[in-house]
C-alpha positions as CSV (number, residue, x, y, z in Angstrom):
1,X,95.0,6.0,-170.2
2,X,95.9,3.4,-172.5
3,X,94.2,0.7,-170.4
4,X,90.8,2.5,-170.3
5,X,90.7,2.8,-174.1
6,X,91.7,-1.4,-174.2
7,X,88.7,-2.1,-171.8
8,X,86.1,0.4,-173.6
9,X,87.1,-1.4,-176.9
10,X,86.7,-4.6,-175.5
11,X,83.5,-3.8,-173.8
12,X,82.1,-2.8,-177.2
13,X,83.4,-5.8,-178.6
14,X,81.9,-8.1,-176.1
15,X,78.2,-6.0,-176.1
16,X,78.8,-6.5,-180.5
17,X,79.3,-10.0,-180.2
18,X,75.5,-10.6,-178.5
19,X,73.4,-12.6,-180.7
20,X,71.3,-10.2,-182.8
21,X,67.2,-10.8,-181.5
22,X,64.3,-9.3,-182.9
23,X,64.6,-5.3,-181.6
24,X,67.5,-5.3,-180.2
25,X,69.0,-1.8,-179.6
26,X,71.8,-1.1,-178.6
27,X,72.0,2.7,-176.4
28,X,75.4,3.8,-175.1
29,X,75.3,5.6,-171.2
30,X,78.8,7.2,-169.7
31,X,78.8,7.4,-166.0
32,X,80.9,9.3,-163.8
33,X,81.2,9.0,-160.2
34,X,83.1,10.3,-157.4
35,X,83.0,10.3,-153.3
36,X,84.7,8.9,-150.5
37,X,86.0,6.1,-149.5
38,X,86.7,3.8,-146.1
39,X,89.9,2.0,-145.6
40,X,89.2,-1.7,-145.1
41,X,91.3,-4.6,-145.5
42,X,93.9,-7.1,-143.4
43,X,94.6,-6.3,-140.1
44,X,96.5,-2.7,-139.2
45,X,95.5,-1.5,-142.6
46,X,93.4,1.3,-141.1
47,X,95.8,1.6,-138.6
48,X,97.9,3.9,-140.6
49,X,95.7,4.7,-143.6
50,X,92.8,7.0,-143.2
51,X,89.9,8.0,-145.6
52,X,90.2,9.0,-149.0
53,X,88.4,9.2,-152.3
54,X,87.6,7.6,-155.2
55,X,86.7,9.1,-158.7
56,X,85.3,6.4,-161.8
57,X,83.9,6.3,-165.4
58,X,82.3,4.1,-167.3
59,X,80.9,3.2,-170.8
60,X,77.9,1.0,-171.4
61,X,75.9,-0.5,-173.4
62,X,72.7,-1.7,-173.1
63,X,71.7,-4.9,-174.8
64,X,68.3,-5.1,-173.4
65,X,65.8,-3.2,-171.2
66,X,67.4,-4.5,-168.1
67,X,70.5,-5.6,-169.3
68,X,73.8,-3.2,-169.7
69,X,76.9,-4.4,-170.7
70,X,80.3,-2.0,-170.1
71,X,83.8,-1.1,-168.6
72,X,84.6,0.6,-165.1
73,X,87.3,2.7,-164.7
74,X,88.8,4.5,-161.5
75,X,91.4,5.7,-159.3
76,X,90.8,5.4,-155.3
77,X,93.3,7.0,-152.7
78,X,94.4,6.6,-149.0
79,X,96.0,9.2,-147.2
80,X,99.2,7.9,-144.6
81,X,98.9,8.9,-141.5
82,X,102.4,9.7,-140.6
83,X,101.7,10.8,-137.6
84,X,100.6,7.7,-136.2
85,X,103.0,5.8,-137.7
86,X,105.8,8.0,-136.2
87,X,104.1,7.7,-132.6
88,X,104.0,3.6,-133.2
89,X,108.0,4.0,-133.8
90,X,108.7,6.8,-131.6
91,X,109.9,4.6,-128.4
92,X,112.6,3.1,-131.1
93,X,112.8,5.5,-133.8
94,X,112.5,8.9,-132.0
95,X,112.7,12.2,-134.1
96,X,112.1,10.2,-137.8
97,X,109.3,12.4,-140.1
98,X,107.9,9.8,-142.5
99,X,106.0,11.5,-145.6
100,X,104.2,9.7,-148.9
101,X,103.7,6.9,-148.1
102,X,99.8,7.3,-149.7
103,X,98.0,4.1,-151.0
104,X,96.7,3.8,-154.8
105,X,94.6,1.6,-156.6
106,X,93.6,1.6,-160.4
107,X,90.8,-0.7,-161.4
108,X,89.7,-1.5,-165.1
109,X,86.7,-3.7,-165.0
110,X,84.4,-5.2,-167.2
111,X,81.0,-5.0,-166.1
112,X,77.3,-6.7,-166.5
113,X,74.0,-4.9,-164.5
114,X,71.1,-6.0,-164.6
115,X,67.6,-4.3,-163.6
116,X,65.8,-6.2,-160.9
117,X,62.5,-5.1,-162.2
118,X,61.5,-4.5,-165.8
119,X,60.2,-0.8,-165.3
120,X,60.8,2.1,-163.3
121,X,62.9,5.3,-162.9
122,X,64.4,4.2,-159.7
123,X,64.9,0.3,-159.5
124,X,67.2,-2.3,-158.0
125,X,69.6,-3.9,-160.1
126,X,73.0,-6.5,-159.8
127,X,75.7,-5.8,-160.7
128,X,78.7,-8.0,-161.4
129,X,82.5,-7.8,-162.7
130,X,86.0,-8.8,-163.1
131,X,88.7,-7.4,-164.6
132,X,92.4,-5.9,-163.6
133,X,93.4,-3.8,-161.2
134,X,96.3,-2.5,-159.3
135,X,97.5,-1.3,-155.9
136,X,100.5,0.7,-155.3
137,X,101.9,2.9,-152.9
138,X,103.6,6.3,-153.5
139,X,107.1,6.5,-152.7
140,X,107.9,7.3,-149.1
141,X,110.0,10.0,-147.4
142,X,111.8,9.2,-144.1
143,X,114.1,11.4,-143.0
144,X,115.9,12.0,-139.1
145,X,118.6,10.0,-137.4
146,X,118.4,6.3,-138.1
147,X,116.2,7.2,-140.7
148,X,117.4,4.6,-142.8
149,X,116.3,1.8,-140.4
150,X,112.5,2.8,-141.1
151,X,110.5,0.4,-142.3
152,X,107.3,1.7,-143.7
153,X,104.1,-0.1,-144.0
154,X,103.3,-0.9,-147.7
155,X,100.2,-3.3,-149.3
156,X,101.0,-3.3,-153.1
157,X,99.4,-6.3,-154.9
């Protein structure tokens, strides 16, 4: 929680620090967005990690008509798929239950969009971002004879 209030703060800083033009208004705008989410990445990561979902928020500012300046916010998860791992290990590893295991990741981003076209309800924009994030895995359960010679898969960055 803490990092969300550090990136809101310094997303307000950074939309403060814009030079002041003539009629510039500043408007806040919170977002909230949910839904689900793929698994992609190196090879075998989909392999034992299925779909999940994602939940964000967001605070922004907008510094001009097609300009908004903010910080991102979210929490994504993958669900193991124990039971294909266990049938990968089964010829070598038969009776082990593997549980957990699930994959995480928290981003905090800083964030600039802007508006494609200069009017419009519905319109285009671009978005672009950096910030922090981080990718974890929740701890796994393995239990069944030569349980202890499990080696689960794990991305953590």
């Amino acid at each position: 929680m803490r990092s969300s209030w550090i990136a809101a703060a310094i997303s307000i800083w950074i939309g403060a620090a814009i030079p002041a033009q003539a009629q510039v208004h500043f408007s806040p705008k919170v977002a909230v967005a949910g839904g689900l989410t793929l698994p992609a990445g190196p090879a075998g990561f989909e392999e034992f990690w299925g779909p999940g979902f994602a939940i964000s928020g967001g605070a922004y500012l907008r510094a001009r008509s097609t300009l908004h300046l903010g910080s991102e916010t979210g929490y994504y998860l993958h669900g193991f798929d124990a039971c294909a791992f266990e049938a990968a290990i089964h010829d070598t590893l038969p009776n082990v239950n593997v549980s957990g295991n699930h994959l995480f990741v928290v981003p905090v981003l800083f964030v600039v969009e802007a508006a494609l076209l200069p009017r419009g309800t519905t319109r285009p924009y671009a978005s672009a971002g950096a910030g922090y994030y981080h990718v974890g895995v929740k701890r796994a359960e393995v239990s069944g004879p030569a349980g202890d010679r499990v080696q689960v898969p794990r991305r953590e960055g």
